[in-house]
C-alpha positions as CSV (number, residue, x, y, z in Angstrom):
1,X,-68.6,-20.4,-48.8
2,X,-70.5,-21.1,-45.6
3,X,-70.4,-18.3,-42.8
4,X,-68.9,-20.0,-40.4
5,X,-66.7,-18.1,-37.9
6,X,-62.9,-19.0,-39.4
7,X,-61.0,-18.3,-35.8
8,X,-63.0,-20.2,-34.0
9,X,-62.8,-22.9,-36.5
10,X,-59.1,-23.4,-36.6
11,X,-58.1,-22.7,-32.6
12,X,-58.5,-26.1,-32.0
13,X,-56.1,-26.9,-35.0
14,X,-53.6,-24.0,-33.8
15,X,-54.0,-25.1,-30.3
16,X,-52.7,-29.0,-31.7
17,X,-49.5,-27.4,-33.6
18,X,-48.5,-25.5,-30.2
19,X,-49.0,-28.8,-28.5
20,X,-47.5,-31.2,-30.9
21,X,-44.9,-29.0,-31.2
22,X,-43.6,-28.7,-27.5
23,X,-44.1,-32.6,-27.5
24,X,-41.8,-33.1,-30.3
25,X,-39.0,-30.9,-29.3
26,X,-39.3,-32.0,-25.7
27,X,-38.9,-35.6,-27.4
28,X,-35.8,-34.4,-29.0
29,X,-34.5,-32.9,-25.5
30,X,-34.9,-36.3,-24.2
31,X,-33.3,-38.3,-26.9
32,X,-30.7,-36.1,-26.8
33,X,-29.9,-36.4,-22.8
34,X,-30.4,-40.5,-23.3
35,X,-28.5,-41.2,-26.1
36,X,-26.1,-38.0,-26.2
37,X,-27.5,-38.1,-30.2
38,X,-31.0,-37.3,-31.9
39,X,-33.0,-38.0,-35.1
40,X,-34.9,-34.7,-34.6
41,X,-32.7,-32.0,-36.0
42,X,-35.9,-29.2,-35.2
43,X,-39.2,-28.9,-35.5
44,X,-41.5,-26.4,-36.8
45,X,-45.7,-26.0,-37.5
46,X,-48.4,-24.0,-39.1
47,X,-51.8,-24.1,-39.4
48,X,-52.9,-23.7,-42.8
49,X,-54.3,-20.5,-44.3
50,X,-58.0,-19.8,-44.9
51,X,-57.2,-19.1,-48.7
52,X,-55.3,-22.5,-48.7
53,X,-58.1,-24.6,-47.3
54,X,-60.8,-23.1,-49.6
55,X,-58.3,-23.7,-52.9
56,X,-58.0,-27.4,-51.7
57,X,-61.4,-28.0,-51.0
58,X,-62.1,-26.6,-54.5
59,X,-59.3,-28.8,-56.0
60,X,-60.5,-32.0,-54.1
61,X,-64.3,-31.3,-54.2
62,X,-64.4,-31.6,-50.6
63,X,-67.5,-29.8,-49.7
64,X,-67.6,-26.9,-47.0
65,X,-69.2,-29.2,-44.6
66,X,-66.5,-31.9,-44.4
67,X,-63.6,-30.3,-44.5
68,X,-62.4,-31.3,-41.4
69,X,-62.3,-35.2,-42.9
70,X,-61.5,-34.2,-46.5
71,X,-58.6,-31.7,-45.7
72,X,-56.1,-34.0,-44.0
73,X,-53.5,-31.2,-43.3
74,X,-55.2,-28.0,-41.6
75,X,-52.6,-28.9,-38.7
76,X,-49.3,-28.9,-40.0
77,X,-45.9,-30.3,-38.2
78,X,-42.8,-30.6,-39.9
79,X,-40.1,-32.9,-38.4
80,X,-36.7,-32.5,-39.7
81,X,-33.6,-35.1,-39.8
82,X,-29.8,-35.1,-40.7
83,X,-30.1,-38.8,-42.4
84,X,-32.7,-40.9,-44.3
85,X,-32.3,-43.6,-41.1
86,X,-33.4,-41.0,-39.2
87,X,-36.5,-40.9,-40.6
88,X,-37.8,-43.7,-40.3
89,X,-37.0,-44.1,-36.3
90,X,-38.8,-41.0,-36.0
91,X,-41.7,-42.9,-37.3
92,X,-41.7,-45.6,-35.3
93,X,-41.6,-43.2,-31.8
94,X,-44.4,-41.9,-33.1
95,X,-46.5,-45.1,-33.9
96,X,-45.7,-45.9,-30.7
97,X,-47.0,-43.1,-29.0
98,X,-50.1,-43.3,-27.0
99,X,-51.6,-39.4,-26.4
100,X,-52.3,-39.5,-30.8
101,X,-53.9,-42.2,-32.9
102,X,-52.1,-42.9,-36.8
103,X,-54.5,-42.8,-39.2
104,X,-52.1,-43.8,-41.7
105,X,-49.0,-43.2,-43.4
106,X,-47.8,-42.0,-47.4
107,X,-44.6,-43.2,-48.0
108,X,-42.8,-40.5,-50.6
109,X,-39.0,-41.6,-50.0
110,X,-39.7,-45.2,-50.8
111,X,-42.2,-44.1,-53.6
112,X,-41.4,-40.4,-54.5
113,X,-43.6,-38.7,-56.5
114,X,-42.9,-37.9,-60.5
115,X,-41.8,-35.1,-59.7
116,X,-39.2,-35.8,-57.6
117,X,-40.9,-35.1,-53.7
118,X,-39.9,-37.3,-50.9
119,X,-41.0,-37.5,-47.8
120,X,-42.5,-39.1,-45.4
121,X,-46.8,-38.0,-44.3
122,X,-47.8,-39.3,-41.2
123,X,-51.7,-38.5,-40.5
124,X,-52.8,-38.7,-37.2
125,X,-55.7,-38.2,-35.2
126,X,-55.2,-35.6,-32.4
127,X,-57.0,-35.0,-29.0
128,X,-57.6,-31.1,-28.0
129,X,-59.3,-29.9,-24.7
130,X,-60.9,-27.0,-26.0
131,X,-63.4,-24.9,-23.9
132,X,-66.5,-26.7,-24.3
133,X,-65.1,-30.4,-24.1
134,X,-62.4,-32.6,-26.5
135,X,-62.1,-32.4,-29.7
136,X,-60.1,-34.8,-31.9
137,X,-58.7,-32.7,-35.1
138,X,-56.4,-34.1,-37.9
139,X,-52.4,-33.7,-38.4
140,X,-50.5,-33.7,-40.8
141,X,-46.5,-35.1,-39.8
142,X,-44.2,-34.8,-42.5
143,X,-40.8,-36.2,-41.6
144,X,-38.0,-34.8,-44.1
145,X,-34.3,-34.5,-44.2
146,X,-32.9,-31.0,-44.7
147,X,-31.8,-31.3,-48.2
148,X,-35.5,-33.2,-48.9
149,X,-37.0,-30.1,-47.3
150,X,-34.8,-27.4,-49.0
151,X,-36.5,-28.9,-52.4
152,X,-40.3,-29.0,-51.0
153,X,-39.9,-25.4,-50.2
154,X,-38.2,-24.3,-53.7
155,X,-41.1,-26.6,-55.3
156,X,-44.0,-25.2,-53.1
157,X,-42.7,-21.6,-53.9
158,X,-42.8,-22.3,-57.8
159,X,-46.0,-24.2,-57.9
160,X,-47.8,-21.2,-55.9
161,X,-46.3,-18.8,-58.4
162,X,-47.2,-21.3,-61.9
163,X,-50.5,-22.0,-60.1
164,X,-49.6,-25.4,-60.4
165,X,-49.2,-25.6,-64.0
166,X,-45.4,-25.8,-64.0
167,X,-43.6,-24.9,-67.6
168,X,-42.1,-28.2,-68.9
169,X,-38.2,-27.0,-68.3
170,X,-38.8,-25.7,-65.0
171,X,-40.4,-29.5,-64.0
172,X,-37.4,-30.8,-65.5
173,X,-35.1,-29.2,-63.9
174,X,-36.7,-29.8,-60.6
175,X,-37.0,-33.3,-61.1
176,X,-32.9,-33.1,-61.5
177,X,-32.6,-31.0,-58.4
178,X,-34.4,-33.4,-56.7
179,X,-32.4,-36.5,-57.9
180,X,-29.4,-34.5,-57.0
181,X,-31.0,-34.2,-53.2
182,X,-31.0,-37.6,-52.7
183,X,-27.6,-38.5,-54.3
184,X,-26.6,-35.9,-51.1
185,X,-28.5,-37.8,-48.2
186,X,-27.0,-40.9,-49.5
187,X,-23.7,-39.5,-49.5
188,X,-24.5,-37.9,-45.9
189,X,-25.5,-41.3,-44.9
190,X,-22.4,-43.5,-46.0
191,X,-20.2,-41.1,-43.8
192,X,-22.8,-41.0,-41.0
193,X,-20.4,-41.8,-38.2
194,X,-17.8,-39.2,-39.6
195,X,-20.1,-36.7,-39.3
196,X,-21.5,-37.4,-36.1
197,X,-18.2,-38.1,-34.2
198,X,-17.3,-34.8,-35.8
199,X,-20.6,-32.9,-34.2
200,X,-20.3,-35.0,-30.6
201,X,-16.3,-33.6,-30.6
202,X,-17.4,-29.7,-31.7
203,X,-20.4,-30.3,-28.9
204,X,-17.8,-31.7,-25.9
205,X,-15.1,-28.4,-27.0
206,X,-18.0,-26.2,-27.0
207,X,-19.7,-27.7,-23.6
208,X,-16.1,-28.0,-22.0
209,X,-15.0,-24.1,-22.4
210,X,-18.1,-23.0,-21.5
211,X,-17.6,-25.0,-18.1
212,X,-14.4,-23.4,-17.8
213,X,-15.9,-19.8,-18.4
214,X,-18.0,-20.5,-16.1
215,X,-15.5,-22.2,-12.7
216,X,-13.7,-19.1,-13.4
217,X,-16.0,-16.5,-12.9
218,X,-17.0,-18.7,-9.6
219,X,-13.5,-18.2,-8.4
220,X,-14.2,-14.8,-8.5
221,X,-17.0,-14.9,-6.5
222,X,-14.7,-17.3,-3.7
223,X,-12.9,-13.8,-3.9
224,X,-10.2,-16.0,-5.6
225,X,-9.3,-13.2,-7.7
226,X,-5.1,-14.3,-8.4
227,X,-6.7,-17.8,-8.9
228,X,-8.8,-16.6,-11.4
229,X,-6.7,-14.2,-13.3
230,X,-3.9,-16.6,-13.7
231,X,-6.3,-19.4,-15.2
232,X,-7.8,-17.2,-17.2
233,X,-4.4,-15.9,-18.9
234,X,-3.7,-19.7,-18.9
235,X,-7.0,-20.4,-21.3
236,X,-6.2,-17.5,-23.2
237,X,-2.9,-19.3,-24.5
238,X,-4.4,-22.8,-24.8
239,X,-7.1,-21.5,-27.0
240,X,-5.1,-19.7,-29.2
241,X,-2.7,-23.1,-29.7
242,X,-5.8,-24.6,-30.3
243,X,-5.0,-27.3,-27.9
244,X,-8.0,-29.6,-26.8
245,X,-6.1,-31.5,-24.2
246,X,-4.7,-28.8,-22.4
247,X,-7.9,-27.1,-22.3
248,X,-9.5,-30.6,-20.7
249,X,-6.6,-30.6,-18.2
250,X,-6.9,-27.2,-17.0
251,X,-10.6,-27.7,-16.7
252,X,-9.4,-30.4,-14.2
253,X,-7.4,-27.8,-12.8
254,X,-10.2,-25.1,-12.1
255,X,-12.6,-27.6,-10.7
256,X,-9.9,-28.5,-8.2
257,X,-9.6,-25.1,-7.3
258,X,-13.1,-24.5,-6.9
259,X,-13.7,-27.3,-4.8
260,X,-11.0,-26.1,-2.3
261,X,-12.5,-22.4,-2.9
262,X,-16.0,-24.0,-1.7
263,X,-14.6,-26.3,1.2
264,X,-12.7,-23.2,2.5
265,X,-16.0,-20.8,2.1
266,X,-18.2,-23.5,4.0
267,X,-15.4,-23.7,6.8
């Protein structure tokens, strides 16, 4: 091992996860305010261990000295998705994207490993403004759906504990979980619009009582205190029947209320 100072080594990698990251979710913000839906369900990172570079250097003969060529992954950023679709549109955005340069790509959904992995690597080439001037450092983008995920993780865990050398029934039996995976994100995917009109309607509920909450603690501060009790007794019951509509038309109701609250304060 050469002595190199390890934290001053990997900033510029940890300093490209916090980036990427904020870019990604920030992306997702936006999508989300555009097109009332996103591909991006979250998004995490990690910059990977000392211990974990050294073993893969060993594993790929990489020597000491190139590591930041031979070890595509020291910057980590995990992008995950409700469908398959999703997926790849996530891709494009990002080959489209001008502040990082694609390297290239490894397609494991179209071509999943033997053992069952999917997902899909993006490698790209990212700039960082460190201290003493920029510094282009490798990423790592792997672009997963949550059930494709949920079996990385499983797999990752066993391999760490087998060192890699997996007994034959457990490999098995992992290759059937992960057939089982994507027999789910097909399924997921033929009721797609199902499930998202079912997530925009829980979203609209939840966004519309929270506006009501909200106009009726306003009324309070309009010292429309009768106003406010008698709306709020009036929620109570529609929420308890369960009952959408009246809940939209009371809404309609308080916002009236408020406005004549506001027009009246301002007179």
């Amino acid at each position: 091992m050469d002595g190199r100072d390890w934290n001053l080594f990997l900033q510029p990698y940890e300093q490209a996860v916090e980036e990427l990251k904020v870019k990604f979710k920030t992306l997702r913000s936006e999508l989300k305010s555009r097109e009332a839906y996103t591909p991006i369900e979250f998004v995490t990172g990690r910059v990977k261990r000392i211990s974990s570079i050294l073993e893969k250097s060993k594993r790929l003969n990489v020597p000491m000295e190139n590591i930041e060529t031979g070890i595509e992954d020291i910057a980590g950023i995990r992008i995950m998705c409700q469908f398959v679709d999703d997926i790849h549109r996530v891709a494009a955005i990002i080959r489209s994207r001008k502040d990082l340069s694609l390297v290239y790509e490894k397609d494991y959904i179209t071509n999943f490993k033997d053992s069952g992995y999917r997902s899909f690597h993006m490698i790209v080439e990212y700039p960082v403004q460190t201290a003493i001037g920029l510094k282009n450092v490798l990423a790592e983008v792997q672009i997963r759906t949550l059930a494709m995920n949920f079996w990385a993780t499983i797999e990752h865990s066993l391999n760490y504990k087998f060192k890699e050398s997996l007994p034959d029934e457990v490999r098995a039996r992992l290759k059937t979980a992960a057939e089982a995976a994507a027999v789910l994100d097909t399924e997921m995917s033929s009721i797609r619009k199902e499930i998202l009109d079912a997530q925009r309607d829980f979203e609209e509920k939840s966004n519309m009582v929270s506006s009501v909450l909200s106009d009726i603690q306003e009324l309070y501060f309009f010292h429309r205190v009768r106003e406010a009790v008698q709306f709020q007794l009036k929620f109570n019951e529609l929420w308890e029947q369960e009952d959408a509509w009246g809940i939209r038309a009371l809404a309609d109701d308080i916002r009236a209320a408020l406005h004549r609250a506001k027009k009246s304060g301002s007179s």
